[in-house]
C-alpha positions in Angstrom: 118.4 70.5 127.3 114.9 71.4 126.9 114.7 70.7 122.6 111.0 72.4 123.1 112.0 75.0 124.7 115.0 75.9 122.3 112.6 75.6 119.4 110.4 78.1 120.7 113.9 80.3 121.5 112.6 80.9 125.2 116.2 80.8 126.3 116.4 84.1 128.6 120.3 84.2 127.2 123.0 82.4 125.6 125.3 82.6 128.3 122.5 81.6 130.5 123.5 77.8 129.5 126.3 77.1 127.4 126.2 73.2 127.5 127.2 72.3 123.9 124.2 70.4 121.5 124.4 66.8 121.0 125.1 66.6 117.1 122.1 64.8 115.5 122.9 61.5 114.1 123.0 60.7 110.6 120.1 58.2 110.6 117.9 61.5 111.8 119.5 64.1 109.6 118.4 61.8 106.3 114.7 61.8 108.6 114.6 65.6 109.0 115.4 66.2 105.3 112.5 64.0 104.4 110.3 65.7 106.5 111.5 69.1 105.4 111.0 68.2 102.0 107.4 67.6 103.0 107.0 70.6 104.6 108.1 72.5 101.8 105.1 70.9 99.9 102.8 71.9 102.3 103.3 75.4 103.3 105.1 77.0 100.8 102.1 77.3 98.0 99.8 78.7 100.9 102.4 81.3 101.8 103.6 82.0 98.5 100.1 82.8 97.2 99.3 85.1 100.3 102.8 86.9 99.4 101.2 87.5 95.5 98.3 89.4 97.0 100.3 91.3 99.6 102.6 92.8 96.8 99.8 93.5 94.4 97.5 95.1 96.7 100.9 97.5 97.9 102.0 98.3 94.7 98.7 98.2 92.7 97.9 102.1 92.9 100.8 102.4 90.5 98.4 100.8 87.9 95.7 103.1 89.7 97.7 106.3 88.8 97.4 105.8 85.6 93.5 107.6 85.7 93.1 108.1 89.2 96.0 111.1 89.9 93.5 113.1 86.9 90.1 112.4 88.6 91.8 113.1 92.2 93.8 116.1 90.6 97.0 114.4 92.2 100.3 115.8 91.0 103.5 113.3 90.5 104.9 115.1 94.1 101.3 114.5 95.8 101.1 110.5 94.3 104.9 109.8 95.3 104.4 111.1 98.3 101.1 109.2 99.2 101.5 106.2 97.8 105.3 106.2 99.9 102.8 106.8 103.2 102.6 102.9 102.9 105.6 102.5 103.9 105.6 105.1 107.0 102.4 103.1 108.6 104.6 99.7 108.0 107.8 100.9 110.0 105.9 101.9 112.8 104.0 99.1 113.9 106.6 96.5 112.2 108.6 95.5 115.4 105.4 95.5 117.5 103.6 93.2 115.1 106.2 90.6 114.7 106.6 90.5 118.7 103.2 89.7 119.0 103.1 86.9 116.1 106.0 85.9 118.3 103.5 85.5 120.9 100.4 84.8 119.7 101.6 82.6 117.1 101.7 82.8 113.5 98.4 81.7 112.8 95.9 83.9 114.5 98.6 87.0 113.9 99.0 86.7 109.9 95.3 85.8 109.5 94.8 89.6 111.4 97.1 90.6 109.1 95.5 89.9 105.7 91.9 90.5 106.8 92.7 93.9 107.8 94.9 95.1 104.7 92.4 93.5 102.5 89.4 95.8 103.6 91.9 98.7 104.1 92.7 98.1 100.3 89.4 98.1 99.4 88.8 101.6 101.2 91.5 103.2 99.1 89.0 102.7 96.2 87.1 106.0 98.0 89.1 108.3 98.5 88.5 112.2 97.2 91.9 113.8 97.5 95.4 113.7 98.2 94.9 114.0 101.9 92.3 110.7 102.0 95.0 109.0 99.8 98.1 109.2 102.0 95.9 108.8 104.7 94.2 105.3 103.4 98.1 104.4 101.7 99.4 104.9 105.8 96.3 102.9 107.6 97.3 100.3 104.8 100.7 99.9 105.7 99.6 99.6 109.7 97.7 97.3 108.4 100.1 94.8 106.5 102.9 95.4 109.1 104.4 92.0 110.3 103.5 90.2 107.2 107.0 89.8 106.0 109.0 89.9 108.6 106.8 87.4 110.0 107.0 85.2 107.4 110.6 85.3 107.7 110.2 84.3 111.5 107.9 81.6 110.5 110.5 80.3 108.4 112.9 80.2 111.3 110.4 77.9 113.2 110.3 75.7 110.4 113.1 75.4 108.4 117.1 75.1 109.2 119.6 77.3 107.6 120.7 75.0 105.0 116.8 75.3 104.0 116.4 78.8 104.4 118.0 80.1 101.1 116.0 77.7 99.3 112.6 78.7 100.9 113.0 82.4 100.7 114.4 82.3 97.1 110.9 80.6 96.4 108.8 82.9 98.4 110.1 85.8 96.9 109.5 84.8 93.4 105.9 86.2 94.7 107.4 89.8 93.8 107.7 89.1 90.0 104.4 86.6 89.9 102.3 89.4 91.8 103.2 91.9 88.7 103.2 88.9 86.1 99.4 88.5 86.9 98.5 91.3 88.3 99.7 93.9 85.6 97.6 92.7 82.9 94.6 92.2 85.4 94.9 95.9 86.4 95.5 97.0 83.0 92.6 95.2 81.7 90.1 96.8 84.8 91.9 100.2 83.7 89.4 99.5 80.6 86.6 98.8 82.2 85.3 102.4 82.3 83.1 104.0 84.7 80.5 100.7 86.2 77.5 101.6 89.1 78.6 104.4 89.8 82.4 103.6 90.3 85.3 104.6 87.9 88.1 101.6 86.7 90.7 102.5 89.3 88.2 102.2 92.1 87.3 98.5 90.7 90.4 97.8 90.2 91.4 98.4 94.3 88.1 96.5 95.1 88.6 93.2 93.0 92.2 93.0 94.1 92.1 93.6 97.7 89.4 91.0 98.5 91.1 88.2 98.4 93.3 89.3 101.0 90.4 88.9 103.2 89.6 85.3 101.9 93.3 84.2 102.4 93.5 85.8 106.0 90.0 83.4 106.8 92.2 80.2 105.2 95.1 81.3 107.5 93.2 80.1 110.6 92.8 76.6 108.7 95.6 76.2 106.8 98.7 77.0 109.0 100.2 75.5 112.1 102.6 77.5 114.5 105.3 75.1 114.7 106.3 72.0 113.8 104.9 70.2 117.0 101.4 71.8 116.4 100.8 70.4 112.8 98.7 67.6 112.6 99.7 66.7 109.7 103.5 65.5 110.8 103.6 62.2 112.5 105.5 61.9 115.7 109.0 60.8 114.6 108.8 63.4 111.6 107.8 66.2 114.7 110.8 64.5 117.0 113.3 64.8 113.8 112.7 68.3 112.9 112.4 69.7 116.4 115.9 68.4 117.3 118.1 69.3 114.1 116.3 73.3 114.4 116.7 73.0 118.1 120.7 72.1 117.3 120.9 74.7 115.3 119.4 77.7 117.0 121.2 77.0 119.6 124.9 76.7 117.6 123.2 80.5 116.3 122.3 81.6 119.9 125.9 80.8 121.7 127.5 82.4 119.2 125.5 85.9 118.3 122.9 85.9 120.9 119.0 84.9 120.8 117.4 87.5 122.9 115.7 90.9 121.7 118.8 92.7 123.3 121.4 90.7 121.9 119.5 92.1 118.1 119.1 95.7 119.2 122.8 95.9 120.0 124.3 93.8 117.3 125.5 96.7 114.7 125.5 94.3 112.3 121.7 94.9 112.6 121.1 97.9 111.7 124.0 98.1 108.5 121.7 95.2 107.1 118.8 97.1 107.4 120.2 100.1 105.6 121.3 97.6 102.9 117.6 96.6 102.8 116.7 100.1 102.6 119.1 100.8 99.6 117.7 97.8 97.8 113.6 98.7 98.5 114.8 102.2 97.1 114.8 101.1 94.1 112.4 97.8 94.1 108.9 100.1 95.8 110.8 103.2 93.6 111.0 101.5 90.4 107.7 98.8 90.9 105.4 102.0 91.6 106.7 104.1 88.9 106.7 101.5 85.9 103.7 102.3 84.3 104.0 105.9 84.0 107.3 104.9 83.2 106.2 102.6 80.2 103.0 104.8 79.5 105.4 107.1 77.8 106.2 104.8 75.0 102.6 106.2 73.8 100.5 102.8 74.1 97.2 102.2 75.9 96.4 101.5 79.1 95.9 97.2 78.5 99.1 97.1 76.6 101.1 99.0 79.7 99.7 96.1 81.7 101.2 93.5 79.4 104.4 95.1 79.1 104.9 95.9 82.8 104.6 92.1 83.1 107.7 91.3 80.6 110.6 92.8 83.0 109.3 90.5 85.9 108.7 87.8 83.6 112.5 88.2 83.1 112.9 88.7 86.9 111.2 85.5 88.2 113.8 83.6 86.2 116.7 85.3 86.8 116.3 85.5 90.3 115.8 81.6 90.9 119.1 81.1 89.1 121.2 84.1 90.8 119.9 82.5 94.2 120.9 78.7 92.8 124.0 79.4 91.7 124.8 81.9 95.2 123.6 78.9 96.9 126.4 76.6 95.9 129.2 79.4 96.5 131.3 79.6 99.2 130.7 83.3 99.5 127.0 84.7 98.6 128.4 88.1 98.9 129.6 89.1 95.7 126.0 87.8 94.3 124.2 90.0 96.9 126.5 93.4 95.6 126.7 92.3 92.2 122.7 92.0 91.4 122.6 95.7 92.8 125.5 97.4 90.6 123.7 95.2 87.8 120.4 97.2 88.8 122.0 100.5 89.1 124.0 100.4 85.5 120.9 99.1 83.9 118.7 101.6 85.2 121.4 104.4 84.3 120.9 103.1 80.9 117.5 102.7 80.3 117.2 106.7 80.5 120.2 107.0 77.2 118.3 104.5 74.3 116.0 105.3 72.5 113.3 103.0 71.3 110.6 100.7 72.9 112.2 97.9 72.7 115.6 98.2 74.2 114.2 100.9 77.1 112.2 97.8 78.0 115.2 95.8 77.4 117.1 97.7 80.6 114.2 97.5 82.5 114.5 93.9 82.4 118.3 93.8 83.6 117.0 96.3 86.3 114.1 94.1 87.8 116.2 90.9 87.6 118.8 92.6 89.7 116.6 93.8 92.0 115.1 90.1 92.3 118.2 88.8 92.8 119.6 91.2 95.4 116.2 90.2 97.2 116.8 86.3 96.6 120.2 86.2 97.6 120.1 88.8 100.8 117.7 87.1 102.9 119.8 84.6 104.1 122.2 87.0 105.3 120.4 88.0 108.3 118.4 84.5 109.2 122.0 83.0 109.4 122.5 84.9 112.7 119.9 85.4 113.9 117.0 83.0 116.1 114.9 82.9 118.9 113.5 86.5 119.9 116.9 87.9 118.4 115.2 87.0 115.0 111.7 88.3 115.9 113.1 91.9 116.9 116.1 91.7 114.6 114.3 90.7 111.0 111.5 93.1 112.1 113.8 96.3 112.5 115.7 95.4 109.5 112.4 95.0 107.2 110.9 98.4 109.0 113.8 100.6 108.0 114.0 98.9 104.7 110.7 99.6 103.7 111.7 103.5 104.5 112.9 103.0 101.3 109.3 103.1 100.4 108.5 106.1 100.7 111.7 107.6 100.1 112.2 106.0 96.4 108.2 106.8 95.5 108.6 110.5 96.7 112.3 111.0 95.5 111.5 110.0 91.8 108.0 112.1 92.1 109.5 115.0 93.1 112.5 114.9 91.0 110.2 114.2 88.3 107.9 117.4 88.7 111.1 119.5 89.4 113.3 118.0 86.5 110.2 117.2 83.8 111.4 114.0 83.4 112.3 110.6 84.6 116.2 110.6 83.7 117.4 112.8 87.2 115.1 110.5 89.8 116.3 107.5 88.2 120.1 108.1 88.3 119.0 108.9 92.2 117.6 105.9 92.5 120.3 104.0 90.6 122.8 106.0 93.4 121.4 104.5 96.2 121.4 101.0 94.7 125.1 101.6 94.2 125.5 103.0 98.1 123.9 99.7 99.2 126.1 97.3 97.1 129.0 98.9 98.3 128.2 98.8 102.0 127.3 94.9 101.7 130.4 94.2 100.0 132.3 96.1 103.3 130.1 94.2 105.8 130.6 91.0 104.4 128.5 87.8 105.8 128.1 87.7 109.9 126.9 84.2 110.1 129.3 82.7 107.3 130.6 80.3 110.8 127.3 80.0 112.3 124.5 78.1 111.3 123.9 74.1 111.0 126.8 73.4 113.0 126.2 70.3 114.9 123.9 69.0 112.1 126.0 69.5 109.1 128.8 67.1 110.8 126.3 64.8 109.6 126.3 65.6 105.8 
């Protein structure tokens, strides 16, 4: 077998060539995890902090809101409904996207990536209206298509499934660290007042959207494709890793498939992806809508900033323990369901106390399960899928999750502007967490058998 060739999942089909993998011997499986351990050093800080910007610079027009719907004479229907637009742009051009990282390479395609959200961020700092907004909020989500789906893919090239949990469980804890900095910062700029010409909220878009641009100019330097590209992996370390991910995709590829056919017809596809779309629902619904949310405790625009942060602050922990602990059991599943009925019923609640405190005390309970759904789900899909499979398949699966983008934003605006208040959209949104914790607890997990199975004979 062609190990090159597997890694790069340029098999035209599984049943193309079902000669079994050698298993890897022990001697190399110790080398591998040495060498994955330094990989982790290396490309996981890079990644993670590109991941910060790319969920502050989606989600900070929630901060925005806060003066910008009264200058642009945006009602909570007209904001939900533009800021959701995001989301539209992102579904579209999502599959597309990560087949061309596929091809050009991760590199070149994520650098795109950031460059172009970043000044498209920027932009939204001029719009006049609620037509320019959605507008801007859709190029913006054309823009950042691919991103996470092709960090996902990236992953696959890099990392085996026994890594996988580990690496994504880190790289997500860039949702709660993007609103544990980024709150305050925005609250802070809220202050700032009206500055050459420009109001807060349109300093605010500027100063955070720029570094998008600087990251997507370090992505050219900074990242290698694949293992066998990075210069900074000697020759056995290359060898190593290259043969225990080749083992494995191919152990994947026999047994579900590896091309983009064998994703587009595996209906265990597309129930993921309305599992992802339940759990975005309420993550984009809830993230977007939490400082008008905590605004109505009757405190200022810095101090919604700082207590924005303290439910994520609760989050990042939380999340890095759900996903440790799911890790180490022999079914994730009930981890994966769990975090979301712990989401929903926290939610539910936060709309019956009264008082500061304990409202922000539920919000907590709802973040962390959101975070943890997040942490724990990932590796649910990636444990079935490889090769162009996992190009196609994690793309459609983020794409119609991130429906649930617009569809949480818009639902809780217009439910808010019909029902005066934020108690009806959030028991909605809570609903649709519960729809999605039931359907994973039905599906179960497809690649419970697959994964490392010629390598982890050598464990």
């Amino acid at each position: 077998m062609n190990i090159s060739q597997s890694v790069n999942g340029a098999q035209t089909s599984p049943k193309a060539d079902t000669k079994p993998v050698q298993s890897i011997s022990g001697d190399e499986y110790a080398a591998s995890e040495r060498t994955l351990a330094k990989v982790f050093r290396r490309i996981l800080p890079f990644i993670f902090v590109c991941y910060v910007i790319s969920y502050l610079d989606r989600t900070n027009v929630g901060f925005a809101a806060l003066t910008m719907n009264k200058d642009l004479g945006l009602t909570a229907e007209q904001f939900g409904f533009g800021a959701g637009m995001f989301f539209i742009g992102y579904f579209l051009f999502e599959i597309p996207s990560n087949l061309i990282m596929q091809k050009v390479g991760a590199r070149i395609w994520i650098a795109r990536i950031m460059i172009s959200w970043g000044v498209l961020s920027m932009a939204t700092a001029f719009v006049v209206g609620p037509k320019s907004f959605a507008a801007a909020r859709f190029l913006l989500g054309l823009a950042e298509a691919g991103f996470t789906p092709g960090i996902y893919l990236y992953f696959t090239h890099w990392f085996p499934g026994k890594w996988r949990a580990k690496v994504t469980a880190a790289f997500l804890v860039g949702i709660p660290v993007a609103n544990i900095i980024g709150s305050p910062i925005s609250g802070a700029l809220l202050q700032v007042g009206s500055l050459h010409g420009l109001r807060s909220w349109q300093w605010l878009l500027l100063i955070e959207g720029l570094p998008a641009v600087l990251l997507g100019i370090a992505c050219l330097f900074v990242l290698a494709d694949r293992p066998e590209k990075a210069k900074w992996l000697s020759d056995d370390e290359k060898a190593a890793l290259a043969r225990r991910l080749a083992a494995e995709q191919r152990d994947i590829g026999n047994k579900h498939g590896n091309t983009l056919r064998d994703a587009m017809t595996n209906w265990r596809v597309f129930v993921l992806a309305f599992i992802n779309f339940c759990g975005i629902v309420g993550s984009i619904g809830v993230g977007l809508w939490m400082p008008q949310i905590i605004k109505q405790l009757g405190v200022d625009h810095a101090v919604v900033g700082w207590l924005t942060a303290i439910p994520y602050v609760a989050g990042a922990v939380v999340m890095l323990l759900w996903a440790k602990i799911a890790a180490r059991a022999a079914n994730r599943i009930p981890y994966v369901a769990g975090a979301l009925v712990i989401a929903a019923a926290a939610l539910c609640l936060s709309t019956y106390v009264d008082g500061a405190v304990l409202k922000l005390l539920c919000l907590c309970f709802t973040v962390s399960g959101i975070l943890s759904f997040q942490a724990t789900y990932w590796a649910i899909p990636s444990g079935f899928l490889t090769g162009r499979a996992a190009a196609g398949g994690l793309a459609l699966i983020v794409s119609v999750g991130n429906l649930g983008g617009f569809v949480g934003p818009s639902m809780i605006g217009a439910l808010k502007q019909m029902s005066g208040g934020f108690t009806v959209p959030l028991f909605a949104i809570a609903a649709v967490m519960l729809v999605g914790a039931a359907t994973i607890a039905w599906l179960g997990d497809p690649g419970a058998n697959a994964g490392e199975a010629s390598a982890g004979n050598q464990k």
